[in-house]
PyMOL commands that place a pseudoatom at each C-alpha (Angstrom):
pseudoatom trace, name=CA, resn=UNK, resi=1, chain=A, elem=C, hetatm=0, pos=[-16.486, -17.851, -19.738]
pseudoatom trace, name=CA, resn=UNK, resi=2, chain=A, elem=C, hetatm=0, pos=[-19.936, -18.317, -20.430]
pseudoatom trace, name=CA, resn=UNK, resi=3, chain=A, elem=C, hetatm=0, pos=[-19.886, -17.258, -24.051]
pseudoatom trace, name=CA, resn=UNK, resi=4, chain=A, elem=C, hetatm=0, pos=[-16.957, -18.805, -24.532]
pseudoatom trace, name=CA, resn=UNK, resi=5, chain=A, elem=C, hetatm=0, pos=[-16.640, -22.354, -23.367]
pseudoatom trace, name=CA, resn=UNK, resi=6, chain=A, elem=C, hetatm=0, pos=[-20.506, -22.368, -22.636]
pseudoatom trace, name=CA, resn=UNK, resi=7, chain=A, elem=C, hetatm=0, pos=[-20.433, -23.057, -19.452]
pseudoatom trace, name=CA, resn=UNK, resi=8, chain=A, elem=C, hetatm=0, pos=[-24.159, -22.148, -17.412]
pseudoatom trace, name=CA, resn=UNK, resi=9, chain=A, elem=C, hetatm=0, pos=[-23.326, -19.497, -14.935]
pseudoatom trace, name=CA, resn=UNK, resi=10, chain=A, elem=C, hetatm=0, pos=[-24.646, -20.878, -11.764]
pseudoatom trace, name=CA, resn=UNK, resi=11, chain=A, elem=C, hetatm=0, pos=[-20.773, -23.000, -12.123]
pseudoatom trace, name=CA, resn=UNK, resi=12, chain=A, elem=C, hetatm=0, pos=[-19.263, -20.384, -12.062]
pseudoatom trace, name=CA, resn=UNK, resi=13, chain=A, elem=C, hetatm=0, pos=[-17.403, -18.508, -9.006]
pseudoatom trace, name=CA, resn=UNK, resi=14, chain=A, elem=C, hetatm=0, pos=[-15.358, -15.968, -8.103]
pseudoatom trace, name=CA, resn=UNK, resi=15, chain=A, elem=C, hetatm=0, pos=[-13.415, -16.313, -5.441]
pseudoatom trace, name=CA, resn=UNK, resi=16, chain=A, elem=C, hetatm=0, pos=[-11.256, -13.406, -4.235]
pseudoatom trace, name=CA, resn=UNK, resi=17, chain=A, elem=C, hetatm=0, pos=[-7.674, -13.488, -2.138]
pseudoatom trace, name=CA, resn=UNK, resi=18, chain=A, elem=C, hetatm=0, pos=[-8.447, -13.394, 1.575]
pseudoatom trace, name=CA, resn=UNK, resi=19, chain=A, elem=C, hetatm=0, pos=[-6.309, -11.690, 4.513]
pseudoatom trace, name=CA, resn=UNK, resi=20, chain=A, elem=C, hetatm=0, pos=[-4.923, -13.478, 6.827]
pseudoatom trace, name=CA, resn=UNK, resi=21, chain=A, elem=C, hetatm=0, pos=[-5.881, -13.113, 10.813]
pseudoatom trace, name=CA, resn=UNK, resi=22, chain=A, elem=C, hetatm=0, pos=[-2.791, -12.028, 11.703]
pseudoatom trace, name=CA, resn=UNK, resi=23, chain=A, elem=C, hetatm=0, pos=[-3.124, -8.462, 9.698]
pseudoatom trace, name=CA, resn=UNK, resi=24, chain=A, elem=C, hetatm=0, pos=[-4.389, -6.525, 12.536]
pseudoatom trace, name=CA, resn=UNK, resi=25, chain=A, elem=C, hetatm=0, pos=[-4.301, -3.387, 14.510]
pseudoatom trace, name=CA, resn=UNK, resi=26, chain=A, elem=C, hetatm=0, pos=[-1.102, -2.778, 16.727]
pseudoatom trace, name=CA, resn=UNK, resi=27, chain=A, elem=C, hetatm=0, pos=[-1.384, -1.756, 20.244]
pseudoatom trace, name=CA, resn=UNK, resi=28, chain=A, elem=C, hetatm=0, pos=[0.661, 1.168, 20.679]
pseudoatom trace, name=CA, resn=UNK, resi=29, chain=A, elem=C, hetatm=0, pos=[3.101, -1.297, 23.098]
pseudoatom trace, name=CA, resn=UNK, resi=30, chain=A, elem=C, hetatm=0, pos=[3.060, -3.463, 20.267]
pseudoatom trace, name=CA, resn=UNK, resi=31, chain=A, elem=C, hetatm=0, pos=[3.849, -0.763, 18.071]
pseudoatom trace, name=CA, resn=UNK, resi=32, chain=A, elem=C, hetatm=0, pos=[6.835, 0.565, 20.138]
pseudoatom trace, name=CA, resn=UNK, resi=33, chain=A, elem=C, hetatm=0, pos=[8.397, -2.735, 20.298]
pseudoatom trace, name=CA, resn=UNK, resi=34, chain=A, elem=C, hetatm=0, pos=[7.858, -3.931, 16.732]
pseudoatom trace, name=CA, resn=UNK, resi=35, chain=A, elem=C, hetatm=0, pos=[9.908, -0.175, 15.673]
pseudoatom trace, name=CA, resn=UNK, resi=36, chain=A, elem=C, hetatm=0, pos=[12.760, -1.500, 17.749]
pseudoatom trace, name=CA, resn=UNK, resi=37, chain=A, elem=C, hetatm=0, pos=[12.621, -4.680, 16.218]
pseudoatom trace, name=CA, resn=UNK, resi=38, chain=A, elem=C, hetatm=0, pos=[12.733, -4.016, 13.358]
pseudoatom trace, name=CA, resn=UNK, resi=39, chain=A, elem=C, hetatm=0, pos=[14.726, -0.706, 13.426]
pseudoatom trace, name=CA, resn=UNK, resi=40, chain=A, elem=C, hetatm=0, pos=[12.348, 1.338, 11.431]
pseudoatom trace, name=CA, resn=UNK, resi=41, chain=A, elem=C, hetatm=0, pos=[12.020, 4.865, 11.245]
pseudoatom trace, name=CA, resn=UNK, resi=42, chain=A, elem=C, hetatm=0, pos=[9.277, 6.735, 13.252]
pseudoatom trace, name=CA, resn=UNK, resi=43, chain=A, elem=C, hetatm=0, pos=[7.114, 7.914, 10.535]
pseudoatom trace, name=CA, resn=UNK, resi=44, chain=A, elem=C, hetatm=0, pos=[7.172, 6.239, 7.301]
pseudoatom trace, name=CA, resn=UNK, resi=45, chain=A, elem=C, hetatm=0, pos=[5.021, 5.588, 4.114]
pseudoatom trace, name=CA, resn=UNK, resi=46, chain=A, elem=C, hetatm=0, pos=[5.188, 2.001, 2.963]
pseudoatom trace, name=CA, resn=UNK, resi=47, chain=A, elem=C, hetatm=0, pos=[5.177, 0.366, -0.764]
pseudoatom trace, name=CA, resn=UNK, resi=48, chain=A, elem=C, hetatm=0, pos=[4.864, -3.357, -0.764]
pseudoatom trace, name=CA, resn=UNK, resi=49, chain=A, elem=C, hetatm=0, pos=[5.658, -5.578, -4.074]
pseudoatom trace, name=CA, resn=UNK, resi=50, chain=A, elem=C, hetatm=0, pos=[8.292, -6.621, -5.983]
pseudoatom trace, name=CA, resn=UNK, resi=51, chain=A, elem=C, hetatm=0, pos=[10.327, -3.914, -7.136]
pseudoatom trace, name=CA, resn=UNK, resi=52, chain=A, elem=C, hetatm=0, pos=[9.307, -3.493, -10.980]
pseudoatom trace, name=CA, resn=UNK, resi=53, chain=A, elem=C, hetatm=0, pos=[8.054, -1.825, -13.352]
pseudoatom trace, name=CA, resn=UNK, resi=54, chain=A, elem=C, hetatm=0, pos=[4.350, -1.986, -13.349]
pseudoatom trace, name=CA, resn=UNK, resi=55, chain=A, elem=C, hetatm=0, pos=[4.356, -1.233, -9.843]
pseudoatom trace, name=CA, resn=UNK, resi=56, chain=A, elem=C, hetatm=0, pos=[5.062, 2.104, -10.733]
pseudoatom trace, name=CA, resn=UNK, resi=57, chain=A, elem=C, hetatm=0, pos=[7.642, 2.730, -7.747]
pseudoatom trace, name=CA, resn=UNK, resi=58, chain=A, elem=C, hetatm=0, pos=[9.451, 5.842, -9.713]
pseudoatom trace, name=CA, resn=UNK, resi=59, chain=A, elem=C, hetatm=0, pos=[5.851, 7.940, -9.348]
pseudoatom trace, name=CA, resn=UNK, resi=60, chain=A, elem=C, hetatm=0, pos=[5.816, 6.803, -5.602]
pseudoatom trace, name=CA, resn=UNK, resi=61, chain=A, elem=C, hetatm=0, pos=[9.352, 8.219, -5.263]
pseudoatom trace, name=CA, resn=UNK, resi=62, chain=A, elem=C, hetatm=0, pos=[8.086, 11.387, -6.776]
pseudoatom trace, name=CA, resn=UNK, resi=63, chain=A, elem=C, hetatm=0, pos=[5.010, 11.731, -4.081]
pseudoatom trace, name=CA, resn=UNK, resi=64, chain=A, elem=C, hetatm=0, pos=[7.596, 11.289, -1.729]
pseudoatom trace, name=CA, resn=UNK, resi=65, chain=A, elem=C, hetatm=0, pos=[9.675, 14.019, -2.474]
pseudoatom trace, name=CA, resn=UNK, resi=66, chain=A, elem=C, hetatm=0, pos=[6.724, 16.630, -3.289]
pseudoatom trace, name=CA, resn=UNK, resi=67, chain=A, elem=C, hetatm=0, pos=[5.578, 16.091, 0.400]
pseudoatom trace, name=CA, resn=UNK, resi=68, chain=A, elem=C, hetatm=0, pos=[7.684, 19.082, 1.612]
pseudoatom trace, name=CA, resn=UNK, resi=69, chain=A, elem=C, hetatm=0, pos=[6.381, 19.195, 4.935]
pseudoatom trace, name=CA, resn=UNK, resi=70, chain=A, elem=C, hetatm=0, pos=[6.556, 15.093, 5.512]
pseudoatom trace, name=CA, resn=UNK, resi=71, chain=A, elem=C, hetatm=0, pos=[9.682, 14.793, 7.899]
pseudoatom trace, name=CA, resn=UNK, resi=72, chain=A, elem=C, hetatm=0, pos=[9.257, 10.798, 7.628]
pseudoatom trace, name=CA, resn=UNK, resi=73, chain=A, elem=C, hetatm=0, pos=[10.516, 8.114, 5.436]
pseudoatom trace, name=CA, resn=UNK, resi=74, chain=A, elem=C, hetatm=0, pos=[9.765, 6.088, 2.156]
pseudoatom trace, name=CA, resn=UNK, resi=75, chain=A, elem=C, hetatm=0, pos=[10.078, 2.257, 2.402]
pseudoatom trace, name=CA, resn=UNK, resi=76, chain=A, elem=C, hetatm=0, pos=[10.173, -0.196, -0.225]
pseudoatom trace, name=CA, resn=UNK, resi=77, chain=A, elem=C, hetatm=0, pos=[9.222, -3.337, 1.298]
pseudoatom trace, name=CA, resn=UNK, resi=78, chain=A, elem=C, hetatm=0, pos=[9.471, -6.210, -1.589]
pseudoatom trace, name=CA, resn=UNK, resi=79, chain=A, elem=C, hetatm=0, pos=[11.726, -8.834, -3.329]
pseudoatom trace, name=CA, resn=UNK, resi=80, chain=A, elem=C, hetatm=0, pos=[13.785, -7.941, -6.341]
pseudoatom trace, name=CA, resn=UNK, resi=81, chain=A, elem=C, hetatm=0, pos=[12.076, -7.983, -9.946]
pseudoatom trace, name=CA, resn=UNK, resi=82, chain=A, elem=C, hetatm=0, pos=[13.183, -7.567, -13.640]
pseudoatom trace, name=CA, resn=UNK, resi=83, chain=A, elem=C, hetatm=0, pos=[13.761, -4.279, -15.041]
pseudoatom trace, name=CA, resn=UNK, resi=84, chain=A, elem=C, hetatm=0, pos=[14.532, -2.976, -11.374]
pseudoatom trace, name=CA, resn=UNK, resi=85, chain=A, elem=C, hetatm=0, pos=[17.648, -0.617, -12.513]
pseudoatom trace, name=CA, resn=UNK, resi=86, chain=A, elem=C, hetatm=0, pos=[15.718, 2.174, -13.904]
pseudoatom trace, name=CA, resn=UNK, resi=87, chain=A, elem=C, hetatm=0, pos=[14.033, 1.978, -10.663]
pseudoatom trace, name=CA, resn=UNK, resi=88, chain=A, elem=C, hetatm=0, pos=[17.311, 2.389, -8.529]
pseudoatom trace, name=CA, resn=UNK, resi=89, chain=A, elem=C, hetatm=0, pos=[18.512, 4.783, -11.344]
pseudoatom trace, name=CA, resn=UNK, resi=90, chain=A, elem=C, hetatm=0, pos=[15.434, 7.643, -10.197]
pseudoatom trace, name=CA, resn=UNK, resi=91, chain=A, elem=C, hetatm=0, pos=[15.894, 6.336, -6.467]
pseudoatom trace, name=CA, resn=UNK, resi=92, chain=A, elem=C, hetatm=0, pos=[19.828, 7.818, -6.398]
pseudoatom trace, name=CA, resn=UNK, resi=93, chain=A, elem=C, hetatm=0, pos=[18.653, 10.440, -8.222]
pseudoatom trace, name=CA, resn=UNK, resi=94, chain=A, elem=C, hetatm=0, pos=[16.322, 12.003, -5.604]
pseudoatom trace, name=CA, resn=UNK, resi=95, chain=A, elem=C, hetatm=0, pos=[16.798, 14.774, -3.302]
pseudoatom trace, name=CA, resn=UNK, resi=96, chain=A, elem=C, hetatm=0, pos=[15.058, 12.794, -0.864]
pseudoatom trace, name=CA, resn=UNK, resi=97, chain=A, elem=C, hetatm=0, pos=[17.200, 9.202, -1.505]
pseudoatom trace, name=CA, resn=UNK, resi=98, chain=A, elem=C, hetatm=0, pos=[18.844, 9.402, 2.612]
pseudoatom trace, name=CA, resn=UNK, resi=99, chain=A, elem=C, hetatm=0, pos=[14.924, 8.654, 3.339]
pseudoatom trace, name=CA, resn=UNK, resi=100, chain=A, elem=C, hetatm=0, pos=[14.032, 6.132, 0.812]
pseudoatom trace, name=CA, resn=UNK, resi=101, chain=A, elem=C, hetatm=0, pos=[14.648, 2.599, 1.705]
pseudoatom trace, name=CA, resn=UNK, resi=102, chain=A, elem=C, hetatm=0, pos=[14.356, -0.803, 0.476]
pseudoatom trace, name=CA, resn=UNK, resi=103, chain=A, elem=C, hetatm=0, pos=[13.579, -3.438, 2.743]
pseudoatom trace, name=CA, resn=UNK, resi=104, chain=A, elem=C, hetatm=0, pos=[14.498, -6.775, 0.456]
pseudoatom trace, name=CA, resn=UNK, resi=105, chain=A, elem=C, hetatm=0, pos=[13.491, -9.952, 2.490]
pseudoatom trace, name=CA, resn=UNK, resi=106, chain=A, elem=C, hetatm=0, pos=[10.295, -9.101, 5.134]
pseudoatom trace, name=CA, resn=UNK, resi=107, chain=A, elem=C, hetatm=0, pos=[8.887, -12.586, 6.813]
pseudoatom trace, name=CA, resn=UNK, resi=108, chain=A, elem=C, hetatm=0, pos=[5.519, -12.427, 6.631]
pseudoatom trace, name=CA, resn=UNK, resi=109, chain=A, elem=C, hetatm=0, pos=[5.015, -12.838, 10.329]
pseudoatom trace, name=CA, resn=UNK, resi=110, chain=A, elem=C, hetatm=0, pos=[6.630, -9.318, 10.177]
pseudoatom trace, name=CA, resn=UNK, resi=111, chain=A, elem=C, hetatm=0, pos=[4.177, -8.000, 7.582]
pseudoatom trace, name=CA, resn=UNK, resi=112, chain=A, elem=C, hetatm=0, pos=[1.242, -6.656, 9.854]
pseudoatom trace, name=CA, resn=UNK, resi=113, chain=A, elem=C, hetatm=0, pos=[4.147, -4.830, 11.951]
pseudoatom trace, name=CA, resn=UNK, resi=114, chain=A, elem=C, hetatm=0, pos=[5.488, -3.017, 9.031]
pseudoatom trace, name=CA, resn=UNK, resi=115, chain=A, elem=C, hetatm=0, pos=[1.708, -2.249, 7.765]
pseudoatom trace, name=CA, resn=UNK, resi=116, chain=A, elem=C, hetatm=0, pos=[0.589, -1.332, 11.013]
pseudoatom trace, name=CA, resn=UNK, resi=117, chain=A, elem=C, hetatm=0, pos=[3.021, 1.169, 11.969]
pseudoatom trace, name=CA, resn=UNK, resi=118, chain=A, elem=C, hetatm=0, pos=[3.046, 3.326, 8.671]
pseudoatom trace, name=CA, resn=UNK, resi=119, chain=A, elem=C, hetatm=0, pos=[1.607, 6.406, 8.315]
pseudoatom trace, name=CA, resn=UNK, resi=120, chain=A, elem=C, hetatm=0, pos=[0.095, 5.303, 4.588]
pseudoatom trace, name=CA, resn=UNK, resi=121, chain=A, elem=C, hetatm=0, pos=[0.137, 2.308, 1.924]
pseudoatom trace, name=CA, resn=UNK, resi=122, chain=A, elem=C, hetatm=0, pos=[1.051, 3.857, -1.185]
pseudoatom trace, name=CA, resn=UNK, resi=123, chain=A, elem=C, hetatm=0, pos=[0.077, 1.481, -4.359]
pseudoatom trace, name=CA, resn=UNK, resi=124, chain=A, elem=C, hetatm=0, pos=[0.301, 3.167, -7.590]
pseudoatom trace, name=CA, resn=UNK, resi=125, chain=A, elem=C, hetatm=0, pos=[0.710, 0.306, -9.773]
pseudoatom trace, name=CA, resn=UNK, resi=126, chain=A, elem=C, hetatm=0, pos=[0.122, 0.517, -13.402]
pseudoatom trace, name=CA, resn=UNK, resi=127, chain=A, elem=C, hetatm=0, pos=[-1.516, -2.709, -12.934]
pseudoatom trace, name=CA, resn=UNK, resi=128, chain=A, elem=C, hetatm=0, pos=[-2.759, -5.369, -10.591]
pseudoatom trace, name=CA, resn=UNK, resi=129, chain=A, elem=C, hetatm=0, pos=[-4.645, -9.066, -10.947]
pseudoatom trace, name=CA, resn=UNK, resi=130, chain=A, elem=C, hetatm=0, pos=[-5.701, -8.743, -7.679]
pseudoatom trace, name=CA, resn=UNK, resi=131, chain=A, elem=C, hetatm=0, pos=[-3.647, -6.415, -4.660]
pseudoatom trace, name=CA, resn=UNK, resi=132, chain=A, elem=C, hetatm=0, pos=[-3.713, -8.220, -1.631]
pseudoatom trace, name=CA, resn=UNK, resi=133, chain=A, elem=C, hetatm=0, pos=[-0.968, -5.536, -0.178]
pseudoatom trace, name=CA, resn=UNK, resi=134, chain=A, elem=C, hetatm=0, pos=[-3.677, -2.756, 0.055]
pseudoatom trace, name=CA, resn=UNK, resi=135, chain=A, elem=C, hetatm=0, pos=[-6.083, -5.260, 1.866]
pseudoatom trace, name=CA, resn=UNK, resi=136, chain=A, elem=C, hetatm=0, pos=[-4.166, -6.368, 4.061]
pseudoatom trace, name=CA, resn=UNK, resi=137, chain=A, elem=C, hetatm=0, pos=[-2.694, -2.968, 5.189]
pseudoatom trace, name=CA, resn=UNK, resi=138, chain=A, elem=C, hetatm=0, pos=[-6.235, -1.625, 5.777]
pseudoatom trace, name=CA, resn=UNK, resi=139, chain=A, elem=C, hetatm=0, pos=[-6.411, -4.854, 8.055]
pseudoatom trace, name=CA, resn=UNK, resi=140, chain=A, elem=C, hetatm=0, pos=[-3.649, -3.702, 10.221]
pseudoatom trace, name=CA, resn=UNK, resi=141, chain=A, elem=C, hetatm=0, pos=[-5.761, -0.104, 10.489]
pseudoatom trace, name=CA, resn=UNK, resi=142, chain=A, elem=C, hetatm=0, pos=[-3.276, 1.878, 7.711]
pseudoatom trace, name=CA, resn=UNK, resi=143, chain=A, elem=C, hetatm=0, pos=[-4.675, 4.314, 5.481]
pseudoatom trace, name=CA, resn=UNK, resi=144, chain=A, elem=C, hetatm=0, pos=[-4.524, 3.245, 1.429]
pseudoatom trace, name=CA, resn=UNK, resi=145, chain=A, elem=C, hetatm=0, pos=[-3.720, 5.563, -1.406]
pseudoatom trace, name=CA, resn=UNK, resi=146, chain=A, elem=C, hetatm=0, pos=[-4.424, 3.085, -4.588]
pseudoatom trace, name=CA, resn=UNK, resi=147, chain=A, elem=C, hetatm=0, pos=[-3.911, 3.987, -8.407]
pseudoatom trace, name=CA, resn=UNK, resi=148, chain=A, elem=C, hetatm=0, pos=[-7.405, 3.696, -10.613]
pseudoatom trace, name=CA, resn=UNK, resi=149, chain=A, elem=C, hetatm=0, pos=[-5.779, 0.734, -12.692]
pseudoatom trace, name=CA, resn=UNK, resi=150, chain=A, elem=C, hetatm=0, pos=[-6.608, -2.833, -13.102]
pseudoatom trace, name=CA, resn=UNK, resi=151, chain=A, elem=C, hetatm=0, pos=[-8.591, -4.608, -10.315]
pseudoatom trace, name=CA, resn=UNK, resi=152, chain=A, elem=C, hetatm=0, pos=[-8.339, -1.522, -7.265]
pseudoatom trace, name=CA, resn=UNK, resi=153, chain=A, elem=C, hetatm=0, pos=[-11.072, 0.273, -8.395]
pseudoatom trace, name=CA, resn=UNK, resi=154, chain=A, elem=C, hetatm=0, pos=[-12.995, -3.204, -7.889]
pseudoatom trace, name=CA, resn=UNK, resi=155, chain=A, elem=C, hetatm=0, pos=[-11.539, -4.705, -4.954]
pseudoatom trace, name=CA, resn=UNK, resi=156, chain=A, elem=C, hetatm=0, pos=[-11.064, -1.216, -2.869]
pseudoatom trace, name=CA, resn=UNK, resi=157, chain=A, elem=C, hetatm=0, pos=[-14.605, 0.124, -4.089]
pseudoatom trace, name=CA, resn=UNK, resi=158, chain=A, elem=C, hetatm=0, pos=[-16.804, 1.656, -1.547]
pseudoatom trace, name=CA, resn=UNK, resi=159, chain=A, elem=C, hetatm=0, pos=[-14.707, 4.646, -0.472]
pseudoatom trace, name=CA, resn=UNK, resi=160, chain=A, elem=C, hetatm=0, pos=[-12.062, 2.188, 1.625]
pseudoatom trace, name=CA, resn=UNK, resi=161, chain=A, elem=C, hetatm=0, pos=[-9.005, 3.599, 0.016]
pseudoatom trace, name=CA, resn=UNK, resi=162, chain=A, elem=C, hetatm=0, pos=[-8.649, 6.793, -2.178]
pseudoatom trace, name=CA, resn=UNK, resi=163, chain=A, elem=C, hetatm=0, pos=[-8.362, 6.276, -5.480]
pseudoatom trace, name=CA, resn=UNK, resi=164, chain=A, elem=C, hetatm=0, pos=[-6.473, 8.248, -7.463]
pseudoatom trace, name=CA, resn=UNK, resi=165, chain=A, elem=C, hetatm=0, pos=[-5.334, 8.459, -11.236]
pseudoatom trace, name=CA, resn=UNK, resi=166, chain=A, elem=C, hetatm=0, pos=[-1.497, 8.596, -11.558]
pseudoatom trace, name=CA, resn=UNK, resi=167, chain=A, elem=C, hetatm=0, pos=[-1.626, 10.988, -14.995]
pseudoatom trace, name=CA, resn=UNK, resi=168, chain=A, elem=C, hetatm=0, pos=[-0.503, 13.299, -12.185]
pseudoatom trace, name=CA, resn=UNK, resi=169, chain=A, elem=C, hetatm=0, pos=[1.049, 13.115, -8.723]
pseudoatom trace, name=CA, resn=UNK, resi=170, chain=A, elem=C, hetatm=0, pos=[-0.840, 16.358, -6.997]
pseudoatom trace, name=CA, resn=UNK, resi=171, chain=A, elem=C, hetatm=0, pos=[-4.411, 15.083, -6.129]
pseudoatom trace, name=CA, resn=UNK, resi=172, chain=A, elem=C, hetatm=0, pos=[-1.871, 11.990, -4.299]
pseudoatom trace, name=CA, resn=UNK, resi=173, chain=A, elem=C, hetatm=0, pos=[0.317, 14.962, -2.707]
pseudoatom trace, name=CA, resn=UNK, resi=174, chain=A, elem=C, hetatm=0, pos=[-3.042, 16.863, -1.293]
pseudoatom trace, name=CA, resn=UNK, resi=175, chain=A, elem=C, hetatm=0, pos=[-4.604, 13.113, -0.112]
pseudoatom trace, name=CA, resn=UNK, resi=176, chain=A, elem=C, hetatm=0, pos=[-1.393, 12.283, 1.798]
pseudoatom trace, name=CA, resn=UNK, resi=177, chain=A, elem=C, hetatm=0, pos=[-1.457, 15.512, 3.451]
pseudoatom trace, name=CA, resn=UNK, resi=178, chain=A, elem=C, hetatm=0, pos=[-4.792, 15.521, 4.680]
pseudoatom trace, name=CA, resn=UNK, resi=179, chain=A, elem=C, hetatm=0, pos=[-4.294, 12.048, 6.042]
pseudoatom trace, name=CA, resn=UNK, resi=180, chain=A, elem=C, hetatm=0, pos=[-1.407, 12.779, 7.574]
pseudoatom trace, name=CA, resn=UNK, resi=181, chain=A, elem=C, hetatm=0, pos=[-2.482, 15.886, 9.024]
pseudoatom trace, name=CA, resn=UNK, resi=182, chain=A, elem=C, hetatm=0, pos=[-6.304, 15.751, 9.788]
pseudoatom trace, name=CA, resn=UNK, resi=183, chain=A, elem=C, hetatm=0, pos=[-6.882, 13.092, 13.138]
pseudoatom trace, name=CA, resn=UNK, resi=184, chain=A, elem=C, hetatm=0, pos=[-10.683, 12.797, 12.117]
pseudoatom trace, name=CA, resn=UNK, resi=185, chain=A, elem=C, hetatm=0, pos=[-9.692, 12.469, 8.352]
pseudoatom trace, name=CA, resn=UNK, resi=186, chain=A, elem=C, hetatm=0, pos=[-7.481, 9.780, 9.285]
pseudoatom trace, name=CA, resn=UNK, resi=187, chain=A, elem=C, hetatm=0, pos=[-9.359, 8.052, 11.292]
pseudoatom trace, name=CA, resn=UNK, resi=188, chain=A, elem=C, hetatm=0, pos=[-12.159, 8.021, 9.119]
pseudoatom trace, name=CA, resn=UNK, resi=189, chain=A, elem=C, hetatm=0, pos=[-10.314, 6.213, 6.500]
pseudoatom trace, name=CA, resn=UNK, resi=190, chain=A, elem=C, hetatm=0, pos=[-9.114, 3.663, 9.355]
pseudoatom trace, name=CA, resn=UNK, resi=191, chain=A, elem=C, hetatm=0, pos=[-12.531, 2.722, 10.223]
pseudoatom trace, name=CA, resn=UNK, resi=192, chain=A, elem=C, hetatm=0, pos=[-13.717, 2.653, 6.719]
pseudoatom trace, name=CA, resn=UNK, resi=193, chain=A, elem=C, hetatm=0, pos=[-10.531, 0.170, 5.657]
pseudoatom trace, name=CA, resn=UNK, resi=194, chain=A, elem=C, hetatm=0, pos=[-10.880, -1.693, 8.501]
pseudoatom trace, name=CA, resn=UNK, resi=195, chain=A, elem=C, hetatm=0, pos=[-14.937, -2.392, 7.724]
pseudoatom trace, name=CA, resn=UNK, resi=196, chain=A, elem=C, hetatm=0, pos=[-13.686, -3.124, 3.748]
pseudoatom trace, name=CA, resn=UNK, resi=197, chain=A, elem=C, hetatm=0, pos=[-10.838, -5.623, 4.879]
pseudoatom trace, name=CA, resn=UNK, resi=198, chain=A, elem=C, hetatm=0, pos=[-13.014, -7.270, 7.010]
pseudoatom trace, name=CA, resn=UNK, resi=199, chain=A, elem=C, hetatm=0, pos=[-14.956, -8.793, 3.821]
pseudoatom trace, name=CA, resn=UNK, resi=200, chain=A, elem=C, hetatm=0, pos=[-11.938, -10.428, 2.723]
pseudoatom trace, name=CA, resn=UNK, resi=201, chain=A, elem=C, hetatm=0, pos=[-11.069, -13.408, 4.964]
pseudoatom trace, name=CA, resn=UNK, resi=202, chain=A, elem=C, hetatm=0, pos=[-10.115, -17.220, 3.504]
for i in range(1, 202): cmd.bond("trace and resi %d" % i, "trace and resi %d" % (i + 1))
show_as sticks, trace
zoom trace
């Protein structure tokens, strides 16, 4: 901008998204009533975006089905996008597609809910001007496995989310299991989103 349009930098800010108050930590009450609610499964890893390509949903799908020893589900929490039927097309074509679900039209008052009682965020976009999704999970106290593209590396810097390249699935297979099977592991990634989220209010 400054080179540019020669505009002094001291006029120039950068202002990032902030998350709401409401993404927060469940109670486990709150968590037991907000599965009933909203009928979802018991254990579950959670996309959230539109459903398209950059978002890179196919390579999720594969995670998904090379967690052999993950009994839970995979949902797909985000409105419809454009070039969404090769996306459906890999979906039906999964061994694991009785466990994959989309959920097309989630109020935002229902957001922290669906964050807070997932096992793990997976966002493996291709590409991203911002990702608010992975803040605001990390809010509600879920773990975040993020792709190394666009602005993650940037916004989830520190060590708040692992961040992973997605030229091959296996380093996102062994991070899910050791989140999902180490309680100190896990709940040092909690504490460490929760500290990183906390940087990001309006």
């Amino acid at each position: 901008i400054t080179s540019l349009l020669n505009i002094p930098p001291c006029k120039i800010f950068c202002t990032p998204l902030g998350v709401s108050p409401h993404f927060k930590p469940l109670t486990p009450d709150e968590k037991r009533a907000a599965r009933i609610r909203l009928s979802l499964p018991s254990a579950y890893l959670l996309h959230v975006g539109t459903i398209e390509p950059r978002k890179n949903i196919p390579f999720a799908v594969e995670v998904f089905e090379r967690l052999s020893t993950y009994s839970g589900h995979l949902i797909l929490a985000g409105g419809a996008g454009w070039k969404m039927e090769g996306i459906w097309d890999r979906i039906k074509r999964s061994p694991r597609r009785s466990h994959i679900h989309w959920l097309k039209n989630v109020a935002d008052r229902d957001l922290p809910a669906l964050y807070g009682c997932a096992d793990a965020l997976l966002a493996p976009s291709f590409y991203e001007g911002f990702g608010l999704p992975p803040l605001e999970a990390m809010a509600c106290g879920t773990p975040v496995v993020a792709s190394n593209r666009g602005s993650f590396p940037e916004v989830l810097e520190g060590g708040a989310a692992a961040i992973l390249s997605i030229e091959n699935s296996t380093p996102w297979v062994d991070t899910l299991q050791e989140l999902l099977s180490n309680p100190p592991t896990r709940n040092a990634a909690i504490q460490r989103g929760l500290s990183h989220a906390s940087r990001f209010r309006w």
